[in-house]
N, C-alpha and C positions, 0 to 999 in steps of 0.2 A: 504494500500500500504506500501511495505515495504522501511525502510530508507534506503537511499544509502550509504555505507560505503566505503571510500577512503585513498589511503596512499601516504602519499607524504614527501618532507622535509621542517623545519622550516626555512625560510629563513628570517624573519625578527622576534624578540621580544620586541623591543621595547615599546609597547602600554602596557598599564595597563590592566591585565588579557586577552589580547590578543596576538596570535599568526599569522603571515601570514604564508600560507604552497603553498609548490608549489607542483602541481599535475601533473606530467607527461604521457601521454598515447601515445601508436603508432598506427598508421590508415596506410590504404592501399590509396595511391592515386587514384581518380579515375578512372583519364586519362594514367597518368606514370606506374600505377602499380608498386607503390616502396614504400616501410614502410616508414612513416613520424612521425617524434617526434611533438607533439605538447605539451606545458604544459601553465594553466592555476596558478594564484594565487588565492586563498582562507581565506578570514580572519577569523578565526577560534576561541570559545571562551576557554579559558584556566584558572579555576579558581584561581588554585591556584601560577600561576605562574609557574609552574615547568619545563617548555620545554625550551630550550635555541637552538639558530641557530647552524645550522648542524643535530638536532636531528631526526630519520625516526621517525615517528608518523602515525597512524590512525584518521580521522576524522569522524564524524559520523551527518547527518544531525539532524535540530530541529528549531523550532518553533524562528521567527528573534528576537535576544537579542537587536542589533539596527540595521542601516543603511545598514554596511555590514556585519555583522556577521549573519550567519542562521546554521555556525555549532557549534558543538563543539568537543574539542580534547575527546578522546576515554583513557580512564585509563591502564597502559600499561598491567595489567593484562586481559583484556577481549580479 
């Protein structure tokens, strides 16, 4: 199965090697019939520190580093 890959923005850096990202998507309501924004956050592993809040980034699923982390940031070249 292949990994899910997503983009979103860094809204938190705080943590050590880690990133939160928020993921935005639009759905159709079911009943209303009307685009809805939904957006989730994602802790995200970041090795070497380089992303800082505000940045758009890719994230890319993978095997959990701990509690929350199950992704990791995506290198801006791929």
């Amino acid at each position: 199965m292949p990994k899910r890959i997503l983009e979103g923005l860094v809204v938190s850096d705080k943590g050590d090697k880690t990133v939160v990202v928020k993921v935005e998507r639009t759905i159709l309501h079911p009943v209303l019939k009307k685009t809805v924004r939904k957006s989730k956050r994602y802790h995200a592993h970041d090795e070497n520190n380089a992303y800082k809040t505000g940045d758009a980034i890719r994230i890319i699923e993978c095997a959990p580093k701990s509690k929350l982390k199950t992704w990791e940031v995506l290198p801006r070249d791929q």
